[in-house]
N, C-alpha and C positions, 0 to 999 in steps of 0.2 A: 943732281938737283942744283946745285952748287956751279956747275959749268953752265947751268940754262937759265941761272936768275945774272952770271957774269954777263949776258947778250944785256941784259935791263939793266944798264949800270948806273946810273939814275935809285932803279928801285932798291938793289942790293945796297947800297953808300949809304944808304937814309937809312934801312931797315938794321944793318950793320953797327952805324953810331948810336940808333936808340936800344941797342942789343947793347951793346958795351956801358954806355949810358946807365942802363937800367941794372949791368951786370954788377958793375963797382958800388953802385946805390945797393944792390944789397948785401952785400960783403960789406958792406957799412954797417947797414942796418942789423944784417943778422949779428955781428958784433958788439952793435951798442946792446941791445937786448938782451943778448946773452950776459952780456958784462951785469947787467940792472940784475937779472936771474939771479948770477954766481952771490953778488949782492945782496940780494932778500933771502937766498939761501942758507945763505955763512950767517946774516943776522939771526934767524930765526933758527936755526938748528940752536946754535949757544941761547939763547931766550928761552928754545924751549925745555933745553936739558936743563937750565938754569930755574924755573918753574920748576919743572917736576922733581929734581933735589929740594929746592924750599919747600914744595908740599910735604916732604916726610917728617919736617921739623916744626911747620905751619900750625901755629895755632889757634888762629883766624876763626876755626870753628867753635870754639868755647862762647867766642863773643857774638856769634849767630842768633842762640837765643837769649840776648843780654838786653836791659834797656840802651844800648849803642845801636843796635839795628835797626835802621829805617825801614819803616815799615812800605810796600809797596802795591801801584795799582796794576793790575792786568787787564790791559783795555784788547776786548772782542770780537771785531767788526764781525756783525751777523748779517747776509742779504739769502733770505729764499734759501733757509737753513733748516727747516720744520723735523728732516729726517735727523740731524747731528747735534743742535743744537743741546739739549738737555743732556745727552750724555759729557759733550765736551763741559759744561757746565760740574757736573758731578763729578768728571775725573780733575779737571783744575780746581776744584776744592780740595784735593788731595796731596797737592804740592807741602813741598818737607820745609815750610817757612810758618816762621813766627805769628807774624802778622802782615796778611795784604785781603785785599779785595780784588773782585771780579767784577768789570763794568762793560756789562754787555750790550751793543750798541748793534739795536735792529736799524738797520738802514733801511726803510722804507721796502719792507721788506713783502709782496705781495703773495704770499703763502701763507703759515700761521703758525711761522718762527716766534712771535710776541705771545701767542694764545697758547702756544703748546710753554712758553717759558710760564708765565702766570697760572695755568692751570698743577704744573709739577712742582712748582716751587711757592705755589700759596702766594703772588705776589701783590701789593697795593700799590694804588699811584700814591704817589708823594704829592706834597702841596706846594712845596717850597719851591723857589725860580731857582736856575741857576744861574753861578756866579759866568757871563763871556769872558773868558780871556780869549778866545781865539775864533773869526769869527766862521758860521757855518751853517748848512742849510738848518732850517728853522724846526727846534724839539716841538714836538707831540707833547710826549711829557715822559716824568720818572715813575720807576717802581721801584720798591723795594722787600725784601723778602723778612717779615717779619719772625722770622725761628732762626734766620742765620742774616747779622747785616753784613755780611760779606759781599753779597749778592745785590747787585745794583743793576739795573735794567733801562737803557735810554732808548726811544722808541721817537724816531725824526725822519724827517722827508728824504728821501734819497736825495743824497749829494753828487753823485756820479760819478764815485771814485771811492779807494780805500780811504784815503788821507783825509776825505771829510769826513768817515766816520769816525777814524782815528781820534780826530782833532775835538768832534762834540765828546768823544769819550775822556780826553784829558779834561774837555771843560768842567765834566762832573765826576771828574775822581776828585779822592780827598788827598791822597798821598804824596809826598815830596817826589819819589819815583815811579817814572811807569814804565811799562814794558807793554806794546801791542804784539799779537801775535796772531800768525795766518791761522786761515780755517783749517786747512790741513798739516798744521805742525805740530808732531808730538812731542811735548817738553818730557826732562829728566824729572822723576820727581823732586831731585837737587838741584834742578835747572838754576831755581832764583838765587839759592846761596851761594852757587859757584862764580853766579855772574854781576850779584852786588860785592864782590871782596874789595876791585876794587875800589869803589865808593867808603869800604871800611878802612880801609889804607892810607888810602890820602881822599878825603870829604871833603876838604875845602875846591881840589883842585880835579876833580874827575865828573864831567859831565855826561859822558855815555860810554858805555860798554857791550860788546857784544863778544860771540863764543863762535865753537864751531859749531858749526851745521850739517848733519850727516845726512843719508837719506834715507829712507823708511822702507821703501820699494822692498817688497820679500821678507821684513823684521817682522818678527812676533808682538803683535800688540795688542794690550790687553786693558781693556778698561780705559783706553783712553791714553794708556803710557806705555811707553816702549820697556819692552821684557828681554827681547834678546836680538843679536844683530844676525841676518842672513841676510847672503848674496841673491838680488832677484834673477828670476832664469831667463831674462832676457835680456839682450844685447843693449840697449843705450843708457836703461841706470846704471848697469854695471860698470860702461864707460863713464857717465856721469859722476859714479863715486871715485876713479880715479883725477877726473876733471876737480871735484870738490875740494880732494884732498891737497891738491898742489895748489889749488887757489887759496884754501884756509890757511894750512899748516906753510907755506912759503909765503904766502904772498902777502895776505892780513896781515899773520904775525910780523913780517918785516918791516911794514910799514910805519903798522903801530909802535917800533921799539923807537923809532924817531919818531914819534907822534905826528905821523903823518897819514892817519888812515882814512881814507876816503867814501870805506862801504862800511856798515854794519846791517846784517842781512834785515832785508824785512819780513823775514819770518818766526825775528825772537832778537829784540834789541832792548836793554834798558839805558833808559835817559833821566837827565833830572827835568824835573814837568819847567821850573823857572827860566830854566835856560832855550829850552825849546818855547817854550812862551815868550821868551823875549825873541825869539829870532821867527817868530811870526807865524809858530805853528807848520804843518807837513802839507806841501805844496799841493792844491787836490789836480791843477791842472798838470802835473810830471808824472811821465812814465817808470820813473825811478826816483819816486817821492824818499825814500830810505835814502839814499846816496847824496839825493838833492838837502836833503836836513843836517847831513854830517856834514858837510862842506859849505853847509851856511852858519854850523854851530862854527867850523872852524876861520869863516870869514869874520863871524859877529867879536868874537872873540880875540883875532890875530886885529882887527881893525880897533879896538878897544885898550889893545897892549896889556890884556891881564892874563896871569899863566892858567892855563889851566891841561888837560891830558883827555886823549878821547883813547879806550883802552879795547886791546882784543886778547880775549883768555882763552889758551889755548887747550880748553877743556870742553869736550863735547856739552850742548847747553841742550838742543832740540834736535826732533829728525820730523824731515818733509818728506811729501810726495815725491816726484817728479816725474817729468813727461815721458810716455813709453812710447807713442808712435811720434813718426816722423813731422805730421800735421803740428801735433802739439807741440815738439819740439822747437818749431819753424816760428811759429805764436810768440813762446816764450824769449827766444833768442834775438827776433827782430824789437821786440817791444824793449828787454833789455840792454838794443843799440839804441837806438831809440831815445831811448831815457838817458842812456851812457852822453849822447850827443849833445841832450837839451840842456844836462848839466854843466858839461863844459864849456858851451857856448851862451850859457847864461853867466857864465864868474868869471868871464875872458879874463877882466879885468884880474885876476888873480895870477893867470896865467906868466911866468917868469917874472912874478913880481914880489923882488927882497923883501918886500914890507910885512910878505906872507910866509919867510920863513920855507922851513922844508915843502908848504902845501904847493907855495908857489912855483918854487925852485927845481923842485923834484917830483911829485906825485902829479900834478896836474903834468906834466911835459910827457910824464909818462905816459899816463892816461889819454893825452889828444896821440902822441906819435905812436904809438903801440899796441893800446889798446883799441883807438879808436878808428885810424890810421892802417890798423896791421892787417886788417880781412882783407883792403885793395892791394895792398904787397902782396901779400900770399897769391891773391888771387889770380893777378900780374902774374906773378912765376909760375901760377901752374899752366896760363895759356903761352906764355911767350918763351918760356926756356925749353920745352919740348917743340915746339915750332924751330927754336935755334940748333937743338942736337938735329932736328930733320933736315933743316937746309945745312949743313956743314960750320954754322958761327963759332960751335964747342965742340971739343971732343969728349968722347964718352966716358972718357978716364975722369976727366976734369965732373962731369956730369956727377958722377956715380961718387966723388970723392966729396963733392957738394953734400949730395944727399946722405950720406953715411954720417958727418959731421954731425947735420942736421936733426936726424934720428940719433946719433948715441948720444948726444946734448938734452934733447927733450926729453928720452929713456930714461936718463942718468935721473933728473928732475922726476919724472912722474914715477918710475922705481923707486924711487930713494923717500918719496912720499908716502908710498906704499909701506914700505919698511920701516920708517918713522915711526908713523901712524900704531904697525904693530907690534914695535918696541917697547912705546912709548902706555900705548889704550887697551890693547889687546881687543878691539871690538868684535873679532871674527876670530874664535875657537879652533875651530879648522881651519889645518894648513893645506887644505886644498883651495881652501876659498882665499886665501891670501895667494895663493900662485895662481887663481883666475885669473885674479887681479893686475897683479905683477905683467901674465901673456897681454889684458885689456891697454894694459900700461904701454906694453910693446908695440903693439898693431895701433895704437890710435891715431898717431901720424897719418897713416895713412889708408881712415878710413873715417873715426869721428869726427876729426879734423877738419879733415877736407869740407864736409858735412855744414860744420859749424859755420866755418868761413862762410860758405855759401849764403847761409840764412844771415850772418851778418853782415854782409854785402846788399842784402836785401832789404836789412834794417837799413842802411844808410839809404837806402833809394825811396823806402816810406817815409823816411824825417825829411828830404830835400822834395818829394811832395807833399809833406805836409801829410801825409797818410798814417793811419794805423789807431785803432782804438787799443784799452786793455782786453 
C-alpha cells in the first residue's frame, strides 16, 4: 500500500505531514491531560482520606439539631407528575433535618399533578402575593397544607424549562438555603445534614455545596429512599457508575480543594437563596442551567473581590436514574455538550483571565481544551491512526505501545476509583459486584468510550446548528 500511494507523491507528502502533524499534537495532548488527571488525583485522594479521618472525630453532628442550623427549602419542579408526585412528597417529609420545607412547584402541568397534590394533602390557596426576586413565568397562585406548613405548593404557567420552575420555587421559599432536586433523584435520608456542614463551618464564606451522586439503576428503594445499593444487570449504568465515580470522587473533589469547582450536579445542590438571587437566578434559556449558576456564582463574586468557597463533600448525598438504552443515552450526552459549550462560550471573558483566579487559570482552559475539545481528538485518532497503521506512516510496535499507555492510565484512574469508593463507602456488599465493576472499569476504553465520544461529537454539531431541545 505504501509503494502504490509513493506513484501519488503529492498525495502521500500532505497525507504524511498532517499524520505527523496530528501525531505530536497528541502526544501533547495525551500528556497535558494526563498530567491535570495525576493532579486531581493526588488532590483528592489526600482530601478525601483527610475527610474521612476528621469524620471520626467530627462533631458537627451535635450542632445539626441546635439553634445554629439553618433551617432549609427543598424546591420540586413538578411537570405531568400525577403518578409520583404524592409519594415523593411523603417520602421528602421524611428527611433526618430539623427544620426545612418542601416547595413544590407544578409547572404548568397538564395532568392533575396540582388536584392529586390538594386533594392528599388537604391543601388551601393562599392569599398572600409573593415576594419576585427572580423574574418568571407568571404564578397561578399558592397552596398551602394546613396540618403540616412544611408543604408549600406553587402552581404557574409553564416556563419551558427546569430553571424557571426552579427559580419561582426560590421566589416563594422562606428559607436562607435551598436545594432543588430532580424528579428522579433519591436523597439519603441524611442527604441535608451531610451536605449543609459546610455552611456550618464557615457561614460567612460558603455559598453552595454539593455531594456525590450515585446511581439508583438496580438499588432497593423504598418509600421513596434508597435502602440498599445493587449493581443493575445491564451493561451502560453499570458503566455509568464507574464513569460517575471518577468524575465525583477525582474530579469534583479536586477541583473544589482549590475552589475551583465548576459543576454541582443538578440533581441535588444546596445554595444560599441571596447569593443565587443576586447573580440573577438559574438561566431558564441553558442546557446546563446547574453548571451555568456555579460559574456565575463564581464570576459574581471573583468580580466583586470578596472571598468566599463553593464546596464538594465527598459523601454520598442522592442517587439518580440514568439512561439504559442507547437513544436515551445519546439525548442526554448531547444536551449535556451542549450545555457544556453554551457555558463556556458565554464567560469567555473569564477564560485565562488572572482576575478570575484558579476559575480562570485553570478549570475553564480545562474545561474548553479537554473537556470540550477532547471528543474531536479522540475522534480524530480513531479515524486517522488506524488509516496510518494501514498505509505504513506507524509501525505496529509504536501503535500497540500507544494504546497500552493509554488504557493502563485510564485503568489506573477508573480502578482505583472503584477501590476508593470501596474503601472508603462500602456501597456494594458484595465483592462480586465490586469486581464487575473493576472488569466495567477495564473494557470501557474500548467500548463506552468510544460510545460517548460519538454522541458528544454530535453534541457539538447541534450547538453549531443551533439544534437540540431538553
Amino acid at each position: 500500500m505504501e509503494q502504490f500511494l509513493m506513484n501519488y507523491d503529492g498525495f502521500y507528502t500532505i497525507f504524511k505531514q498532517i499524520f505527523l502533524t496530528f501525531n505530536f499534537f497528541v502526544i501533547f495532548y495525551f500528556l497535558a491531560l494526563n498530567s491535570v488527571y495525576v493532579l486531581l488525583y493526588v488532590l483528592s485522594f489526600f482530601s478525601i482520606t483527610k475527610y474521612l479521618l476528621w469524620q471520626k472525630v467530627d462533631r458537627a453532628d451535635q450542632y445539626i439539631y441546635s439553634d445554629f442550623t439553618p433551617p432549609i427549602s427543598v424546591v420540586i419542579p413538578a411537570y405531568n407528575e400525577e403518578n409520583t408526585v404524592v409519594t415523593t412528597v411523603r417520602s421528602l417529609l421524611m428527611l433526618q433535618y430539623p427544620k426545612f420545607e418542601l416547595v413544590v412547584v407544578n409547572d404548568g402541568s397538564e395532568d392533575r399533578t396540582l388536584q392529586n397534590l390538594i386533594d392528599n394533602f388537604g391543601l388551601r390557596r393562599l392569599s398572600r402575593p409573593v415576594h419576585i426576586k427572580i423574574n418568571t413565568a407568571d404564578i397561578r397562585g399558592i397552596y398551602y397544607c394546613p396540618e403540616d406548613d412544611r408543604i408549600i405548593v406553587v402552581d404557574k404557567v409553564n416556563g419551558g424549562s427546569r430553571a424557571d420552575a426552579v427559580n419561582a420555587g426560590i421566589n416563594a421559599s422562606r428559607y436562607p438555603l435551598f436545594c432543588a432536586i430532580d424528579a428522579d433523584s433519591i436523597l439519603e435520608r441524611s442527604g441535608l445534614k451531610r451536605v449543609v456542614k459546610p455552611f456550618l463551618e464557615e457561614p460567612e464564606l460558603t455559598v453552595a455545596s454539593g455531594g456525590v451522586v450515585r446511581i439508583a439503576n438496580g438499588c432497593d428503594i423504598k418509600s421513596g429512599f434508597f435502602e440498599k445499593a445493587r449493581l443493575s444487570n445491564k451493561s451502560l449504568p453499570r458503566f455509568q457508575v464507574v464513569e460517575y465515580l471518577r468524575s465525583f470522587l477525582f474530579g469534583r473533589m479536586g477541583w473544589s480543594v482549590i475552589n475551583s469547582l465548576l459543576i454541582i450536579s443538578g440533581a441535588f445542590g444546596l445554595f444560599r437563596k441571596s447569593a443565587v438571587v443576586e447573580a440573577g437566578g438559574f438561566n431558564k434559556n441553558s442546557f446546563a442551567e446547574d453548571m451555568e449558576m456555579v460559574v456565575q456564582l463564581h464570576e459574581v463574586y471573583r468580580r466583586k473581590k470578596q472571598k468566599y468557597r463553593i464546596v464538594f463533600v465527598p459523601d454520598p448525598i442522592c442517587w439518580t436514574l440514568v439512561p439504559e438504552t442507547f437513544s436515551a443515552l445519546s439525548r442526554q450526552r448531547r444536551r449535556w455538550h451542549r450545555g457544556l459549550m453554551q457555558v463556556l462560550f458565554g464567560h469567555l471573558k473569564m477564560f485565562l483571565n488572572p482576575r478570575y483566579g484558579g476559575i480562570g487559570l485553570f478549570a475553564m482552559p480545562y474545561y474548553f481544551f479537554f473537556e470540550m475539545l477532547g471528543p474531536i481528538v479522540e475522534l480524530a485518532g480513531y479515524i486517522l491512526v488506524p488509516i496510518a497503521l494501514f498505509l505504513g506512516l506507524i509501525s505496529l510496535e509504536s501503535f500497540l505501545l500507544f494504546v497500552a499507555a493509554a488504557f493502563l492510565f485510564s485503568a489506573i484512574l477508573s480502578v482505583g476509583g472503584v477501590l476508593l469508593d470501596e474503601r472508603s463507602y462500602r456501597p456494594y456488599e458484595s465483592w462480586r459486584e465490586v469486581s464487575i465493576l473493576i472488569l466495567y472499569a477495564l473494557i470501557e476504553n474500548f467500548s463506552f468510550r468510544i460510545v460517548t465520544t460519538f454522541f458528544r461529537v454530535m453534541g457539538i454539531l447541534d450547538y453549531l446548528r443551533r439544534r437540540g431541545r431538553w
